[in-house]
N, C-alpha and C positions, 0 to 999 in steps of 0.2 A: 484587794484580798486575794492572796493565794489558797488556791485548792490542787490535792492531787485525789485524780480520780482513779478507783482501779480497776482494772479490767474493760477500758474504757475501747470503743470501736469509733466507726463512721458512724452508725448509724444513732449509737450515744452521741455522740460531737453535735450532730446536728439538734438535737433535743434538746441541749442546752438554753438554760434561759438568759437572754443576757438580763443585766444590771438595770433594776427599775429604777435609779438616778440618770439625768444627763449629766454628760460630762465624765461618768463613772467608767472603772472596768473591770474586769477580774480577769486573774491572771490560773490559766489550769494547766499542771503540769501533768507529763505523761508519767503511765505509770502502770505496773501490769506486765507481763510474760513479752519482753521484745523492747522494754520502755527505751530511751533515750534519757541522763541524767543531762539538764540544761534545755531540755524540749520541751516548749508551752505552748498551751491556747490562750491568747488573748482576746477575749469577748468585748467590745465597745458595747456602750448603750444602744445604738441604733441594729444591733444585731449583726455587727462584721466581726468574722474571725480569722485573724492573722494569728501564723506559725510562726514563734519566736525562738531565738536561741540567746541564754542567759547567761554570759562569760567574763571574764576578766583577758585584756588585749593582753596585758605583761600582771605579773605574778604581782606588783603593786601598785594598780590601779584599779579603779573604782570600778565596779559592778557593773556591767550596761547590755541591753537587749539587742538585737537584730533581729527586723521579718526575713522571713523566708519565705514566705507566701504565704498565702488567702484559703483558707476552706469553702466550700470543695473543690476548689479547682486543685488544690492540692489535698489527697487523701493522706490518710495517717501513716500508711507504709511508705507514700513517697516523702512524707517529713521527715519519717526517722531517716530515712536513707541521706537526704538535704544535711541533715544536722548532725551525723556520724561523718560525713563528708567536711562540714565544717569544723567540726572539732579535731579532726584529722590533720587539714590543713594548719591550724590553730596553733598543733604539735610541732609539724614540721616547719615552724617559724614563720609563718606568713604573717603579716600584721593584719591583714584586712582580705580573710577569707571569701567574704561577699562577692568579691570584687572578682578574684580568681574563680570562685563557678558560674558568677554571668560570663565570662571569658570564653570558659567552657559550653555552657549553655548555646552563648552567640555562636559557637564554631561546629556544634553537632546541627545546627538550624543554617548554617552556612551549608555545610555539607551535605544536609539532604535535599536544602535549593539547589544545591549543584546538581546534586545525583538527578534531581525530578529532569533540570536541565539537559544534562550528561545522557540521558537513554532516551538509545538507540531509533527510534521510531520518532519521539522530540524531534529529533535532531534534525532528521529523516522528512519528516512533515514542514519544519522549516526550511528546510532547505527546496522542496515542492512551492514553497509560499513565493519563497524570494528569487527564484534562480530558474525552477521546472515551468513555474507559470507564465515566463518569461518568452519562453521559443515554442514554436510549433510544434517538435514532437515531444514536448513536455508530457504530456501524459501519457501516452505509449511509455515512455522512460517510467515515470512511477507506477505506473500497474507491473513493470518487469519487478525494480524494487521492491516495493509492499508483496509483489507476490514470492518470490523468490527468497530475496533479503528475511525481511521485516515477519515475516511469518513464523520464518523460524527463529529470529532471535532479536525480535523488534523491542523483548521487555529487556533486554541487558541495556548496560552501562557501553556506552560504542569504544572506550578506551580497552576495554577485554577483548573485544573482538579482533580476533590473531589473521594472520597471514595465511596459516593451515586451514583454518576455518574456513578462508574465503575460498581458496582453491580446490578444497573439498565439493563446495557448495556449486561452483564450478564445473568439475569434473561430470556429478551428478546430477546437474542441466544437458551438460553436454549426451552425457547418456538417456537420459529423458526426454528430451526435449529435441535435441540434436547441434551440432555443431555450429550452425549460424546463428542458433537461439546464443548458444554460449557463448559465444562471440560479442554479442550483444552486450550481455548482461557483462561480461569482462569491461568494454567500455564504460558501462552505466558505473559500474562499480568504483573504477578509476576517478573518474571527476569528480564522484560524489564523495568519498575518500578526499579528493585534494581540496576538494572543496571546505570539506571541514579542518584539514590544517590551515588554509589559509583564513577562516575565521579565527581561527585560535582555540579552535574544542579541543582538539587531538598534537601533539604535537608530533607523531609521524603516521602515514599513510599504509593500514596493512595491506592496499591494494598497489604499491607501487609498483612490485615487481611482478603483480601476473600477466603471466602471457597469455594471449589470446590462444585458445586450445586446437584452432584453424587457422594457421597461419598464411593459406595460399587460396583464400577466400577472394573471388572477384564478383567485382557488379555485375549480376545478371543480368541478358539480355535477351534470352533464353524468346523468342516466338515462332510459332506453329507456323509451317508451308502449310498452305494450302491442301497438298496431300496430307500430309498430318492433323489437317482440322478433317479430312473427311474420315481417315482411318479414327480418329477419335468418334465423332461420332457414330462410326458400325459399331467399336468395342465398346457405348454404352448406350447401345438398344435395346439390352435386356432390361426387364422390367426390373430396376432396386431402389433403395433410397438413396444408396451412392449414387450411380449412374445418373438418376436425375436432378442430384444434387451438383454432380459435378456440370451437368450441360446447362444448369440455372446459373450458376458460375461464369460460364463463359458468357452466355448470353448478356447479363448484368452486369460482368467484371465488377464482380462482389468481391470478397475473399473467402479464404476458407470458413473459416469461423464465423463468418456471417452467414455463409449459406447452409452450416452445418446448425446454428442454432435459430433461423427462419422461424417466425411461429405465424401460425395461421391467422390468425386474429389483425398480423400488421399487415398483411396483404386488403387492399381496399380497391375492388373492382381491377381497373389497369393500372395500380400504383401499390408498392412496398414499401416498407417504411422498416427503416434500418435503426432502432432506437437507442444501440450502443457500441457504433462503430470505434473503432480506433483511435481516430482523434475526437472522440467524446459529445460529435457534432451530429445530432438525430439524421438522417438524411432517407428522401422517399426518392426512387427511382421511377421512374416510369415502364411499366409493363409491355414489350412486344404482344403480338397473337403468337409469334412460337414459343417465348418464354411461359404466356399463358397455359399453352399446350404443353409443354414440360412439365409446370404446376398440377395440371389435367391429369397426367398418367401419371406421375411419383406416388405407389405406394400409400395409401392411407392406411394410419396407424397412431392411433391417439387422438384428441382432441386441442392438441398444443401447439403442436412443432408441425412443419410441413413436411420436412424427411426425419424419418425415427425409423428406428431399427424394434425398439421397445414400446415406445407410445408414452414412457415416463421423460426421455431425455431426446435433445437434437443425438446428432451424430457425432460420431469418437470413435479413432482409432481406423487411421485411415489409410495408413501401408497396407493390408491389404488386399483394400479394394483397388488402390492406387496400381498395385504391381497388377492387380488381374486386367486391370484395364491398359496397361503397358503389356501383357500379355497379346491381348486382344490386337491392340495397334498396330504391332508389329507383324500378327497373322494378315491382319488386312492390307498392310504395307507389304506383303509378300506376296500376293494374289497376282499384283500387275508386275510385282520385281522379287523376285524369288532371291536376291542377293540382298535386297533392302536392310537396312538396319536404321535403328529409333535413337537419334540422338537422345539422350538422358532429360528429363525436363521435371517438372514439380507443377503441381496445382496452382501455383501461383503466378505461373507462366502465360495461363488462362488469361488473367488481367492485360497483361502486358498484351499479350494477344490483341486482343478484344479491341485494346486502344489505341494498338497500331493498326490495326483495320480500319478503325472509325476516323483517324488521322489520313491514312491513305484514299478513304473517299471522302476527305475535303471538309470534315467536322474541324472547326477553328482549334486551338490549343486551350484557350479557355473554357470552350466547353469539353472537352474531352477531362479536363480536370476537374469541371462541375460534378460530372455524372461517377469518375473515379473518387469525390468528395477528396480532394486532395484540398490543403491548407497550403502551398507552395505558391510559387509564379504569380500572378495576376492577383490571388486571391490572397496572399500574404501583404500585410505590411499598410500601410495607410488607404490604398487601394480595397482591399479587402473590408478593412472597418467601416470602408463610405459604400461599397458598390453590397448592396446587400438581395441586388437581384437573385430569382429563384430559378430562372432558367429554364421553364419546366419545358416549354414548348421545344427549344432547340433541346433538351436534353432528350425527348421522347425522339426527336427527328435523328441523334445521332444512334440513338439506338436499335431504332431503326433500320439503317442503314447497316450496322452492325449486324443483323438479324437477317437485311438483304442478301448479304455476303455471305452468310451460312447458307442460307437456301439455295444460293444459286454453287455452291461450292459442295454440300451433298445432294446435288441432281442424280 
């Protein structure tokens, strides 16, 4: 039995009673402000409701129905739209309508499985999976990306992502950050770009053509004479959190960023503990007595960090303390040589320092990598995975020595 209902909703639809017969159904047409002529509910006995459409294939043949779908998975606004869609096609000659909007259907669910695929950060985290996780400085590599890249445009589509965009993004490390950073990030950008042409995501690379924004970049070899480790430490005697952040530094051949966000808490008697070094690998050092005593004087402030300027954050923003202490170096380098002048050097020269010293008083190469937590050499590769000693004793002993050399070098 057919019915039209009028003024009929969702929330009517589902109130419907079906057919107290099995086997039975009733057929309800739409009807009401927006109707569709050809658009039904069909109610079974067991209470299923299928969206029909009630047509004629060519002008004389016999009467016959098609579902469109199931209520509620389909609402009454989305039927009418199904079935103004099919009667459409219907017009413009199609013999089997149906067939042409699953077509459709399958190709808008194709393309959003692509798109989920297709962005940028997807793409981005697969390729960390299969390729970053793979080499040693794999993760140095994706913290550049995700922080850099991925942050600012990790929710797009990667096929949008331009050429200008990248060099932009570029330009503005290089400013920020500074020119070896940018550098950096220039490489990372490149492979990870070729990387997805040659899966087949992209089919060209917006990183092909950039150029490294430093192009006359060399491997730094940059370490301290002897007289420049004692000039360093007269220019940072005065009491700051730089100052003693920077001679913890050397002492430990940390790096910057480790020694700048130091919290108190990872210090345990004569041992630190480094919980999110660079290559992702927790690593505790062993404490000298003059590194202690470094610890001793720096500045308290906050309950968190061991050098804070605020007491809420480590340390940021280090040009310049950096320059006053190359300030510094160069007046005490004038004292004994009034002509003297400071070769150019970076915070990060400290390390290299540090571990050509502890090399030159006869700390093996393995351990001098231990105490630098270096993933290279020895510690790389089959070697690595089985020798999973900790070292602690020879690494206390080269640091030591490291420590000796200071002392007897600011006498």
């Amino acid at each position: 039995m057919a019915r039209a209902i009028k003024g009929w909703d969702d929330s009517a639809i589902a109130k419907l009673p079906a057919p107290p017969k099995k086997g039975k159904q009733e057929d309800h047409w739409d009807w009401g402000p927006g109707y569709v002529q050809g658009l039904g509910l069909r109610i079974a006995h067991g209470g299923t409701r299928a969206w029909v459409v009630a047509y004629r294939p060519k002008p004389d043949a016999n009467r016959t129905r098609r579902t469109l779908g199931y209520f509620p998975v389909m609402r009454l606004e989305e039927a009418r739209d199904d079935a103004k869609r099919w009667f459409k096609l219907l017009q413009d000659g199609h013999e089997d309508p149906g067939l042409v909007i699953e077509q459709e259907r399958a190709a808008v669910r194709q393309a959003a499985e692509r798109a989920k695929l297709d962005n940028l950060r997807a793409v981005a985290e697969d390729y960390h999976k299969r390729r970053l996780s793979q080499i040693t400085t794999g993760e140095d590599v994706w913290r550049q990306i995700d922080r850099f890249l991925l942050e600012r445009h990790g929710a797009r589509q990667i096929a949008t992502i331009t050429r200008r965009e990248l060099a932009t993004l570029i330009n503005e490390v290089k400013d920020r950050s500074g020119p070896y950073m940018a550098n950096r990030l220039t490489s990372y950008l490149k492979k990870f770009f070729k990387w997805t042409v040659t899966e087949g995501i992209i089919d060209d690379s917006p990183a092909h053509y950039l150029v490294k924004p430093f192009e006359n970049e060399e491997k730094r070899d940059r370490v301290l004479t002897d007289a420049e480790l004692r000039a360093f430490w007269t220019a940072t005697a005065k009491k700051s959190a730089f100052n003693s952040a920077a001679r913890f530094m050397l002492l430990t051949v940390c790096r910057k960023g480790e020694a700048s966000s130091a919290e108190q808490a990872k210090v345990d008697g004569d041992a630190w503990t480094i919980p999110d070094p660079k290559n992702s690998r927790p690593h505790t050092l062993p404490l000298t007595a003059l590194a202690k005593r470094v610890l001793a004087d720096a500045p308290k402030v906050g309950d968190t960090f061991i050098f804070s300027t605020t007491g809420d954050a480590g340390l940021s923003g280090w040009n310049k303390a950096k320059a006053r202490i190359d300030e510094a170096m160069l007046a005490a380098l004038r004292k004994d040589d009034p002509k003297a002048k400071l070769k150019p050097w970076r915070l990060h020269d400290l390390r290299r320092t540090g571990a050509t010293v502890m090399a030159n008083c006869g700390v093996l190469p393995h351990i001098v990598e231990m105490v630098l937590n270096h993933v290279s050499g020895f510690r790389a590769g089959v070697a690595g995975v089985y020798n999973r000693a900790a070292y602690t004793a020879e690494m206390r002993d080269a640091l030591q020595k490291l420590s000796d050399h200071v002392e007897r070098v600011i006498a």
